[in-house]
N, C-alpha and C positions, 0 to 999 in steps of 0.2 A: 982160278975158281970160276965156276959156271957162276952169271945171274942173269936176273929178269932184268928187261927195261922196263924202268917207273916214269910215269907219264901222268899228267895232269888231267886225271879221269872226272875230273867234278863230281855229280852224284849218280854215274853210272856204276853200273855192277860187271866186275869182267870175271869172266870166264875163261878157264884153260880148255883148249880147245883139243881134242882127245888123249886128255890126260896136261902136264906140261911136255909138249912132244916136241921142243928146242933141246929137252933135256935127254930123254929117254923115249926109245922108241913108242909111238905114237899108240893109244888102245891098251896099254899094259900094263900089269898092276904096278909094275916099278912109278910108268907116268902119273898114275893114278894119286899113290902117295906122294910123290915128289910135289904134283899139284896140293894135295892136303895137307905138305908144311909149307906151302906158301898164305898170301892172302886173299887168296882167291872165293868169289862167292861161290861158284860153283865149276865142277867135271863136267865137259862135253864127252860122249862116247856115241858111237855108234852099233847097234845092232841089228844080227841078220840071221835067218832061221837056217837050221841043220836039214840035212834029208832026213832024222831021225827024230823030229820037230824038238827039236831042244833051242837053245837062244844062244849066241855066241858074238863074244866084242870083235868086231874088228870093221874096216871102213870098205878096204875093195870086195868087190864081189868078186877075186878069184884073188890067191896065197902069193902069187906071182912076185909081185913088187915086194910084199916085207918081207918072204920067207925063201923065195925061190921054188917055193916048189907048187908046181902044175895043178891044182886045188881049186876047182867053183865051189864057194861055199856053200849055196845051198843044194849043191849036188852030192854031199860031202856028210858024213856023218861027224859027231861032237867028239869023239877020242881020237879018231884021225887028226880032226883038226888040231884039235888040244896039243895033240904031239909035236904040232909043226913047228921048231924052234927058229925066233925071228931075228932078222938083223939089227945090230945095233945101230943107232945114230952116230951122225958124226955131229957130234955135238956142239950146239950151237949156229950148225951151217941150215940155213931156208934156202928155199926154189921154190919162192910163190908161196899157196897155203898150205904148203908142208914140208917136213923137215927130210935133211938127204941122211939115208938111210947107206951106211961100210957095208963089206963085204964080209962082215964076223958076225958070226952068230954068238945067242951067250945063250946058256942052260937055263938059265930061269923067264928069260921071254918069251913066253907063251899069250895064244890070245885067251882071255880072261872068259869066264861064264859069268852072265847078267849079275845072278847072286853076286858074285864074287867086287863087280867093280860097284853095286847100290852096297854092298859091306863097306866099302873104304869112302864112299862120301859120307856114307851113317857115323862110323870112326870118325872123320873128321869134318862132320857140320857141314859139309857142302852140298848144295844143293844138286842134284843130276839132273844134267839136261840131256835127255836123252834120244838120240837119232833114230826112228822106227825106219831101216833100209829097204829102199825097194819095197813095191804093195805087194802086201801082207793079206792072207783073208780075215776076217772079223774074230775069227776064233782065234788064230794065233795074237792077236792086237789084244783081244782080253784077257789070255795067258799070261801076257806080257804086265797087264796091269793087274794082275792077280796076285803074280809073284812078287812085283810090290809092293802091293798092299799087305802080302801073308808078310813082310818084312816090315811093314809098318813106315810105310818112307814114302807114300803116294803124296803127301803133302809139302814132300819137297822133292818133286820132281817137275820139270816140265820137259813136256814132248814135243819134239820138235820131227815136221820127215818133206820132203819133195812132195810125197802122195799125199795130196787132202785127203784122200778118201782114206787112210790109215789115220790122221786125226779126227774124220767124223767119225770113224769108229771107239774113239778115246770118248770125244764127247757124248755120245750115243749109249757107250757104257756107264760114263758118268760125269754129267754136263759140268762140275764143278775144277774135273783137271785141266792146270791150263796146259795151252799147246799152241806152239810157236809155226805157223806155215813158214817153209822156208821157198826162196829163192832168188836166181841171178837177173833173169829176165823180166822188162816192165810191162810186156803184151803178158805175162804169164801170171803175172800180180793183179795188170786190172782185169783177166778174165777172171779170176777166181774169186776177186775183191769180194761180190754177191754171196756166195759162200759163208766166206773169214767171218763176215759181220754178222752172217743170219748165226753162226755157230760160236760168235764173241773168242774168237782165235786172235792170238796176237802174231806178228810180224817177227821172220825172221832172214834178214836179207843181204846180199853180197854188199859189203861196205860202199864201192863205188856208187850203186845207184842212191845210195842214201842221200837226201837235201833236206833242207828245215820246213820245207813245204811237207814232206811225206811224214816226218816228224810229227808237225803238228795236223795232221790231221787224224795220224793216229791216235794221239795223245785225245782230239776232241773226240774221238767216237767208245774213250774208256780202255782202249787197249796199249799195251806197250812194244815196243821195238828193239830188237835184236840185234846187233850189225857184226857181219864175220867177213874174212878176218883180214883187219887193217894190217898193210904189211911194213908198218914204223911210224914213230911217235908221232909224226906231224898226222896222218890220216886219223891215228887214234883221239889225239886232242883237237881234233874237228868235228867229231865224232860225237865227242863228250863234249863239246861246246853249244853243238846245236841240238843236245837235249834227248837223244838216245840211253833207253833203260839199260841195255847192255851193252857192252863190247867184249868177240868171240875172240881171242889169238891166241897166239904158239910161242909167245916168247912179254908180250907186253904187260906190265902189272900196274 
């Protein structure tokens, strides 16, 4: 029988990091639920727009790796994609921060539409945290938090993306969502750091660079901390030792 590994979180909040995707392929409504009967605070997913401007889950920018088949998503209209039936996991197996993906496809794994995966955190009280892919122009960013909102789940979501400028647009829309910057590199934290603060953003950052220095300083300017994705118990209960709000992974509970 598949399970999670339980680790000595303290009073961090962990997250499934695109779905539980140790279990079921990675973005998909299967991960999605499988995440919502566990005890997880919150679904990570990522989203990236259609040539048809419509919103669509999935992480690569091109079908290549889960599905095999030759697809830039946003070159690519929303029923193409939808059709493209994805690989399953080998369950249980990681390579870093993601899971290895057999060479069998199954009929019901499809990539999910936004509605579809703010449905299954709303079902099951979890919070969405959710990826804006690749910059976005302004108008699709408030689409994005429209379609939320007409669902009534803005107040449990937090937006997380690479692009600041796809979270100034969040706050810009409306200063009270919060939104997590994310990234690996520390020349690319302290340029932006000016930013985060004027726009009261919180941190969302590759486990490694995390120390209890960056911790508390976050912690002292009112914002909290993210950290993705620790890859076994010992980095996760360091994690949550030195006082991180989150921890992001694929298999740790």
């Amino acid at each position: 029988m598949l399970s999670t590994i339980k680790f000595d979180k303290k009073d961090a909040k962990v997250i499934a990091h695109r779905g539980l995707s140790s279990f079921e392929t990675e973005n998909t409504v299967a991960a999605f639920i499988v995440a919502g009967n566990h005890s997880y605070y919150g679904i990570e997913t990522d989203v990236h727009k259609t040539k048809d401007g419509k919103f669509i889950i999935t992480h690569d920018d091109d079908m290549k790796r889960i599905s095999g088949d030759d697809l830039v998503v946003e070159e690519t209209d929303f029923e193409t994609l939808r059709n493209c039936k994805l690989y399953a996991v080998k369950a249980g197996v990681q390579d870093g921060d993601a899971t290895v993906l057999s060479n069998k496809k199954r009929a019901d794994l499809v990539p999910p539409s936004l509605g579809e995966y703010i449905e299954i955190c709303k079902k099951y009280s979890k919070v969405a945290v959710l990826e804006i892919k690749n910059l976005m122009e302004r108008e699709d960013v408030e689409k994005i938090i429209d379609i939320i909102g007409e669902m009534d789940y803005l107040d449990k979501t937090i937006f997380i993306s690479f692009s600041i400028d796809n979270l100034i647009f969040v706050k810009e829309k409306n200063e009270d969502l919060v939104c997590q910057f994310l990234t690996y590199k520390q020349e690319i934290l302290d340029e932006k750091m000016p930013t985060i603060i004027k726009y009261k953003m919180d941190l969302d950052i590759f486990y490694g660079l995390i120390t209890k220095e960056l911790v508390d300083k976050t912690h002292a300017r009112g914002a909290k901390i993210n950290a993705w994705t620790p890859g076994n118990i010992k980095e996760g209960e360091r994690l949550a030792s030195i006082g991180v709000d989150y921890i992001t992974s694929n298999f740790l509970e």
